[in-house]
C-alpha positions in Angstrom: 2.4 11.4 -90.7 2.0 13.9 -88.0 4.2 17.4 -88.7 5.5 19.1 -85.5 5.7 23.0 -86.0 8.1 24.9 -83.9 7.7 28.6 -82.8 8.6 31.1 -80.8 7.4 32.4 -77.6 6.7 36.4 -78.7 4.6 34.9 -81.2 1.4 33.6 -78.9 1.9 37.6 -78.1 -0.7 38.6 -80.0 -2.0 42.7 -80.8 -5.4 42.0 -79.8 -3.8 40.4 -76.8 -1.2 43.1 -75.9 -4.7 45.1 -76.3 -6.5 43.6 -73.8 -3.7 43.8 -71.5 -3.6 47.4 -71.5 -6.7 47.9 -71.9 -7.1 45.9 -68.4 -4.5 47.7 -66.2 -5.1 51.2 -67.9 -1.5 51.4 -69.3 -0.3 53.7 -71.9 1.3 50.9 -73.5 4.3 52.7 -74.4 7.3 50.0 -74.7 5.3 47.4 -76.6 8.6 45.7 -77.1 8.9 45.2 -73.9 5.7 44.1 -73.0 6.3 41.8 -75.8 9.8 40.4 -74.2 8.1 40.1 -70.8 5.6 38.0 -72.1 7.5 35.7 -74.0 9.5 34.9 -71.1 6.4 34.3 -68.8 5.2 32.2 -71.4 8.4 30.1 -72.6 8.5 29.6 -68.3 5.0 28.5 -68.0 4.2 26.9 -71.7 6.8 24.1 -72.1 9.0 22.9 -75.6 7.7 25.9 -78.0 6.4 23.4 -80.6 2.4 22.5 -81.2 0.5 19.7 -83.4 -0.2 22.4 -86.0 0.4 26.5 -86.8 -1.9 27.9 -84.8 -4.2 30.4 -86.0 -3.7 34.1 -84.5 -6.9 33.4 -82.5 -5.7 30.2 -80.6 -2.5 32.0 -79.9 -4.2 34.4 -78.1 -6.4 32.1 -76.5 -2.9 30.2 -75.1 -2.0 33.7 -74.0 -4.5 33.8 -71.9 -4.1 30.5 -70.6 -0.5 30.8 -70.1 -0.8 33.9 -68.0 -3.9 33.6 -66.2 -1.9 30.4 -64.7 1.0 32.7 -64.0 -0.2 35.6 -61.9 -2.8 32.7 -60.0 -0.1 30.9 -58.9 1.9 33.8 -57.7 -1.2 35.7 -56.1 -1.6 32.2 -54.4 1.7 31.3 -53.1 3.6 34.5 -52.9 0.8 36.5 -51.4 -1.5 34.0 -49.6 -4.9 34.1 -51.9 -7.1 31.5 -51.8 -9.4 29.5 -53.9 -13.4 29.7 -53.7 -16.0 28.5 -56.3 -18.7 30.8 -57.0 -22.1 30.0 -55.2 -25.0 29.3 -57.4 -28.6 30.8 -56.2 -31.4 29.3 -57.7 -34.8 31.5 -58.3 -38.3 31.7 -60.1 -38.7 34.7 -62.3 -42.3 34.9 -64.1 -43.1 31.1 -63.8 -39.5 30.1 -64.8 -36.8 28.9 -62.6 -33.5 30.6 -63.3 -29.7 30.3 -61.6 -27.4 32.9 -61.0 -24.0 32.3 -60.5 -23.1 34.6 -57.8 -19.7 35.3 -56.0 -19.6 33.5 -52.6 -19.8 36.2 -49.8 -18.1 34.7 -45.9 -20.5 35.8 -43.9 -18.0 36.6 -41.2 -16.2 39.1 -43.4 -18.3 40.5 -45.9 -19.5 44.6 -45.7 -22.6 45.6 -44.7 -23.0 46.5 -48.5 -21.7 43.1 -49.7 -24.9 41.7 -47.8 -27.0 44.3 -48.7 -26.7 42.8 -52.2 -27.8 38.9 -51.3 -30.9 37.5 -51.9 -33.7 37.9 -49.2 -30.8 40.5 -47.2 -31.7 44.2 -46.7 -30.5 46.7 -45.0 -31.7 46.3 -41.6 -30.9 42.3 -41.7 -27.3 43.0 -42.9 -27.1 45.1 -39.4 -28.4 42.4 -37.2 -26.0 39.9 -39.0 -23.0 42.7 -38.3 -24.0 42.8 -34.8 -24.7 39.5 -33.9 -21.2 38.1 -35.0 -19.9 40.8 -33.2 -21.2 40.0 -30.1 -21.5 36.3 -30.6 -19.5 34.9 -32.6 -18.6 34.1 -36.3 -21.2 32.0 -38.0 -20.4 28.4 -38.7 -23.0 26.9 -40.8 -26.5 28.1 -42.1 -28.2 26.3 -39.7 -26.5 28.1 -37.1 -27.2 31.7 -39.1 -30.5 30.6 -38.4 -30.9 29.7 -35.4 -29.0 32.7 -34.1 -30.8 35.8 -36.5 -34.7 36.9 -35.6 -36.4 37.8 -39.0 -34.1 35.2 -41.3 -36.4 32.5 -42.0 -36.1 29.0 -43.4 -37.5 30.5 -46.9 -34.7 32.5 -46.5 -32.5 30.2 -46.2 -33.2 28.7 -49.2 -32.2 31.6 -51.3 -29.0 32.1 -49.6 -28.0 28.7 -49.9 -24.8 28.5 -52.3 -24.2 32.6 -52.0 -22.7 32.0 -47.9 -19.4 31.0 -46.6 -18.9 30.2 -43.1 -15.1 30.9 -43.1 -14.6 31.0 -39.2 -11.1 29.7 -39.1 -9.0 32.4 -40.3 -9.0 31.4 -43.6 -7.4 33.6 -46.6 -10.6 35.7 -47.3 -8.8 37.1 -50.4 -10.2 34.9 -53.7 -7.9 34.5 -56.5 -10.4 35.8 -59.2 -11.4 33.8 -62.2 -10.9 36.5 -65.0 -7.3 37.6 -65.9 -8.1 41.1 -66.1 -9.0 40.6 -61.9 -6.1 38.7 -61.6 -3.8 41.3 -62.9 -5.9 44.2 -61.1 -5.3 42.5 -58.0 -1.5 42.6 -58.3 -1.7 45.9 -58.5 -3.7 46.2 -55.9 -0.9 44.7 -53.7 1.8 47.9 -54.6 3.7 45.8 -57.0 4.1 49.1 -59.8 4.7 51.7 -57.3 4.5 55.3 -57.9 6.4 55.9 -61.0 6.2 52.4 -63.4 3.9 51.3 -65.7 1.6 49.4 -63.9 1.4 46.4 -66.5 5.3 46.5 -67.3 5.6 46.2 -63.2 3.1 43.4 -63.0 5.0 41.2 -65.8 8.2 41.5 -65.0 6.5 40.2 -61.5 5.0 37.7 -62.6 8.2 36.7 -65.0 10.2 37.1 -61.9 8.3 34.1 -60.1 7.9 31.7 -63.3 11.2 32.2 -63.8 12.0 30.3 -60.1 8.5 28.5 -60.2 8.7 26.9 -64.1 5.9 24.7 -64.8 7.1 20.7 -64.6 6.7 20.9 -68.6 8.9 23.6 -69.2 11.4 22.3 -66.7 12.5 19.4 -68.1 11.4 20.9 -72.4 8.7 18.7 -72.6 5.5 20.1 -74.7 2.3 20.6 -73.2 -0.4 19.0 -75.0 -3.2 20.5 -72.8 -2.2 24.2 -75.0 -3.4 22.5 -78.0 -6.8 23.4 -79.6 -9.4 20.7 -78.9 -7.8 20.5 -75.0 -8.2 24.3 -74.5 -11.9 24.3 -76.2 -13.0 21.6 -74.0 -11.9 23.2 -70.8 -12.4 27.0 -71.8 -15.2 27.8 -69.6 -14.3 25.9 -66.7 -13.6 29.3 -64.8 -15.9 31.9 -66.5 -18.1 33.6 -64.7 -22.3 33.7 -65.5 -24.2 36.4 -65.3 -27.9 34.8 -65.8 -28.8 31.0 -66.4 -31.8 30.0 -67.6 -32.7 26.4 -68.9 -34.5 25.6 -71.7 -35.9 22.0 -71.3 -37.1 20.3 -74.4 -39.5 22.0 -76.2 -38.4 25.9 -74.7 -35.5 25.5 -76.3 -37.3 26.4 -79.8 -38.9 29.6 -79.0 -36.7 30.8 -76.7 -33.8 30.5 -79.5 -36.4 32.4 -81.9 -36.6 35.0 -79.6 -32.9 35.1 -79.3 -31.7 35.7 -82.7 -34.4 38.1 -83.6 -33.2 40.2 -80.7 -29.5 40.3 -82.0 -28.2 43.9 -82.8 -24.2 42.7 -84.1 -23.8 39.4 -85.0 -25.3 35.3 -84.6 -22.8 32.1 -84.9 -24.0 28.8 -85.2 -22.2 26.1 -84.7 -24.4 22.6 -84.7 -24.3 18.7 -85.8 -27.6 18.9 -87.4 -29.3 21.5 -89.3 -32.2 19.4 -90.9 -34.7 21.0 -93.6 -36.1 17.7 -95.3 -39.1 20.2 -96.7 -40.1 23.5 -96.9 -42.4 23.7 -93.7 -39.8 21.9 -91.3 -39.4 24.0 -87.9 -36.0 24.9 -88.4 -36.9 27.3 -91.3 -38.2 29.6 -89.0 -34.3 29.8 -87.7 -32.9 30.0 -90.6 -35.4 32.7 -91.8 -34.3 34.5 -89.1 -30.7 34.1 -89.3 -31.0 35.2 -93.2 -32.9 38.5 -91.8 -30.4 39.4 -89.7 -27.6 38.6 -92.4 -30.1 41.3 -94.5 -29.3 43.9 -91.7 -26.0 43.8 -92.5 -25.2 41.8 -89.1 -22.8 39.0 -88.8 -24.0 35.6 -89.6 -21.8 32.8 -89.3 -23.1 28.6 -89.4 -20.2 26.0 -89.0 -21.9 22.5 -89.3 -20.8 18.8 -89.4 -20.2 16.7 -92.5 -19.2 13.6 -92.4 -16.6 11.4 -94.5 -18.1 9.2 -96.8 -18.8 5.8 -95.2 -19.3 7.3 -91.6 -22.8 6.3 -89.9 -24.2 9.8 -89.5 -25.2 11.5 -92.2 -24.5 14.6 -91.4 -23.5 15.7 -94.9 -27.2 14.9 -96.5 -28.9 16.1 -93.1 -27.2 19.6 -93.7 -27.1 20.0 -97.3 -30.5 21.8 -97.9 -30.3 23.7 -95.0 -26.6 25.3 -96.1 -28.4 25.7 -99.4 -31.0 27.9 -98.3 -28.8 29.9 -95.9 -25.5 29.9 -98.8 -28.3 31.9 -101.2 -29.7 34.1 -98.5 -26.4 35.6 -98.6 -25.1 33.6 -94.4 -21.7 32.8 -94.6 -21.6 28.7 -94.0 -19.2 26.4 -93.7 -18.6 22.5 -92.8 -15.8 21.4 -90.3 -12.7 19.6 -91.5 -14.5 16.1 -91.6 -11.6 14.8 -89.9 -13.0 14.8 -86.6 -17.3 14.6 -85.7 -18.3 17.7 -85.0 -21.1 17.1 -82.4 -21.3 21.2 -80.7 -24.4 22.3 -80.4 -24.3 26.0 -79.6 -25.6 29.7 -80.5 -23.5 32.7 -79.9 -25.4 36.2 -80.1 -24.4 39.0 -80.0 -21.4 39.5 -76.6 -23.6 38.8 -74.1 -25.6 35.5 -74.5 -24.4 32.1 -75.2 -27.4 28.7 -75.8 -25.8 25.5 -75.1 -26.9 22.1 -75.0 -27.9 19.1 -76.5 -30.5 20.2 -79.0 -29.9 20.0 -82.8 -32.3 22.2 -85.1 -34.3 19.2 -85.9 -37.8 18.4 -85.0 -37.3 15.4 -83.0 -35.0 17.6 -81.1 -37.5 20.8 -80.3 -40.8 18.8 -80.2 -40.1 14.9 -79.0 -36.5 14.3 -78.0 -36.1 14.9 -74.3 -33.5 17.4 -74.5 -31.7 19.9 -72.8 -29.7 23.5 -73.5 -28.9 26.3 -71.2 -29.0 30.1 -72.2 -26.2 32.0 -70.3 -25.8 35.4 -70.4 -22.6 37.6 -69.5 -19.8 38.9 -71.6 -17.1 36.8 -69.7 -18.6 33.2 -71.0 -19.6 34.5 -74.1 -16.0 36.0 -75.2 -14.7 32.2 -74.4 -17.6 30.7 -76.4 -16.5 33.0 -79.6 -13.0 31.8 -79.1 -14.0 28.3 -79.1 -16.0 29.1 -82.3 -13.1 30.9 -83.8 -11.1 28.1 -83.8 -13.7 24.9 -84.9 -14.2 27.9 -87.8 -10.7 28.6 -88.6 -10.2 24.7 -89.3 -13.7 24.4 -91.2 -14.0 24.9 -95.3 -16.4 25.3 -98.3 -19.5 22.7 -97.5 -18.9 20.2 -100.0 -22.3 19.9 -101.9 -21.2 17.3 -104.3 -20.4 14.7 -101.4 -23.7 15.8 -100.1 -25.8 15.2 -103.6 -23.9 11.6 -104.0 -25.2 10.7 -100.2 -28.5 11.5 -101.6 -28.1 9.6 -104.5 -27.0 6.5 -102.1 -29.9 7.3 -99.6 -32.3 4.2 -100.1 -28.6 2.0 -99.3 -28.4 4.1 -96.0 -29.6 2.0 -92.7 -33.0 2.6 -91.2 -31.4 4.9 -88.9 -29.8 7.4 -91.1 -32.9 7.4 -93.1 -34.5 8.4 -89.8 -32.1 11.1 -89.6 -32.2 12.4 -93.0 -36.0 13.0 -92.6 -36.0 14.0 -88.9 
């Protein structure tokens, strides 16, 4: 029988949340009650019927925070003050032999400063002159072809690594982006006057922004109805949909392995690990090497954390005798480990070091998977991405528990029963 909790709004208002506030908009933070108020009434404006699936842990709160009021002050920079919407640009590049994408802020080439396109690929100074003058005298751009065709010393090659970093916004277009991170979002209300000389700046942007939810109430909240896109599993599939990336790089099959090596050995605070499989069949199996290195970084006195799958008994996959040695080793190397709630498979594969880099993928730490599977991860780099990865982790971690070694000894015990694919598995 599902249990509905009920809460309150001030309660998503989390410290470390109130934190980051201030800490974004370089309040004192005086009137915390206040603050607290404010937010609550964004939120019970914006976040429909105040009841939820389960109690959320203070980490999910705050993620919902976020949610909640990053929707907020969007909407209002985009209907009360005309912003518009643009998806970043994505400029591809080979750096020593390996071909990397950066995700890069679009830049309208009609608009942009002569510093803005100082800082594009294959732009310097003198070229971010010509293309000042030349739509100055001819015209705003319209398409690439047309930058082209109309710029002496801007070749084809050229071309190529500007495409996905230019807009050709010739039409009189809002050239002011609504930004992706709420701590832009928020500056950029202030930018617009809203505090004035003698408020605090983030008390003046909430009651703002509580001012226009409270005539603009999302559908849900207008007619009490719950939103179930606030729960956990719908935020943690859609987290990262607006992040920003600093650095992309792909590890295909067999880069994946070495490149994760290198990874975790360069972590300086702390490595979590969340994964399906974590196979160690015997001694001299690849993924030792990771798990040695994990356990050395656990030695530093860093902060090692592995959440893994196990399965229910009966279910096809095996994940509970697959991972069992593996959580042995890393359980007496002194890395914190736990299994998921079994309720639900959990099939993440990702590595979160340190606050700056995030692998992601569809590797497990199993042979097959570095050496003859053909898969694929990406390694992303930049704080933004990462912070919402660590939330996501938070959350599968909150709900895991104690690896349950007894279930996992019985599915060995049961393992000559199991079907030629889970025996496959096992041994992978």
């Amino acid at each position: 029988m599902n249990t509905t909790y009920r809460f309150d709004w001030q309660q998503i208002v989390t410290e470390p949340f109130l934190a980051e506030l201030v800490a974004a908009t370089g309040t004192p933070g005086s009137e915390p009650d206040l603050l607290r108020a404010l937010l609550a009434r964004i939120f019970a404006c914006s976040g429909g019927a105040g009841v939820a699936n389960s109690d959320w842990p203070a980490s999910h709160r705050t993620q919902v925070a976020r949610k909640l009021l990053g929707e907020a002050v969007g909407s209002l920079l985009t209907h009360r003050f005309g912003f518009g919407h643009r998806l970043p640009g994505v400029v591809a590049r080979v750096e020593h032999g390996e071909h990397v994408a950066a995700v890069v802020p679009v830049v309208d080439i009609n608009r942009a400063s002569r510093a803005e396109l100082e800082a594009l690929p294959a732009i310097g100074p003198a070229l971010a002159g010509s293309i000042i003058a030349e739509r100055r005298n001819g015209g705003a751009f319209s398409s690439m072809p047309n930058l082209l065709e109309r710029l002496a010393g801007l070749g084809d090659e050229a071309g190529r690594q500007l495409q996905g970093a230019l807009g050709f916004s010739a039409s009189g277009a809002a050239s002011r982006v609504v930004p992706a991170r709420l701590a832009d979002k928020l500056g950029a209300l202030l930018l617009l006057g809203v505090a004035g000389a003698a408020r605090d700046p983030l008390e003046a942007a909430l009651e703002e922004v509580a001012m226009y939810v409270a005539a603009h109430p999302h559908p849900r909240a207008r007619v009490g109805m719950k939103r179930d896109d606030l729960e956990p599993d719908a935020i943690a599939a859609t987290a990262d949909v607006d992040i920003s990336v600093d650095r992309a790089k792909v590890l295909a099959d067999t880069a994946y392995y070495s490149s994760l090596l290198g990874v975790i050995e360069r972590a300086t605070r702390q490595v979590d690990v969340c994964m399906f499989y974590v196979a160690l069949p015997e001694p001299q199996h690849p993924t030792r090497k990771l798990l040695e290195a994990l356990a050395r970084k656990a030695s530093e006195g860093r902060v090692v954390r592995v959440l893994v799958d196990q399965d229910n008994k009966g279910d096809p996959y095996g994940s509970r005798l697959v991972n069992a040695a593996a959580v042995a080793l890393l359980s007496s190397r002194g890395v914190e480990v736990r299994g998921d709630a079994s309720d639900a498979l959990l099939h993440s594969k990702f590595v979160i070091v340190d606050n700056d880099t995030v692998a992601v993928g569809s590797h497990n730490w199993t042979a097959g998977s570095f050496f003859r599977y053909a898969d694929v991860s990406v390694l992303l780099s930049g704080m933004e991405q990462t912070r919402r990865w660590r939330d996501r982790f938070e959350t599968l971690w909150a709900r895991g528990r104690a690896f349950d070694e007894t279930g996992a000894a019985a599915a060995r015990r049961s393992r000559g029963s199991r079907s030629r694919h889970d025996r496959r598995i096992a041994t992978t």
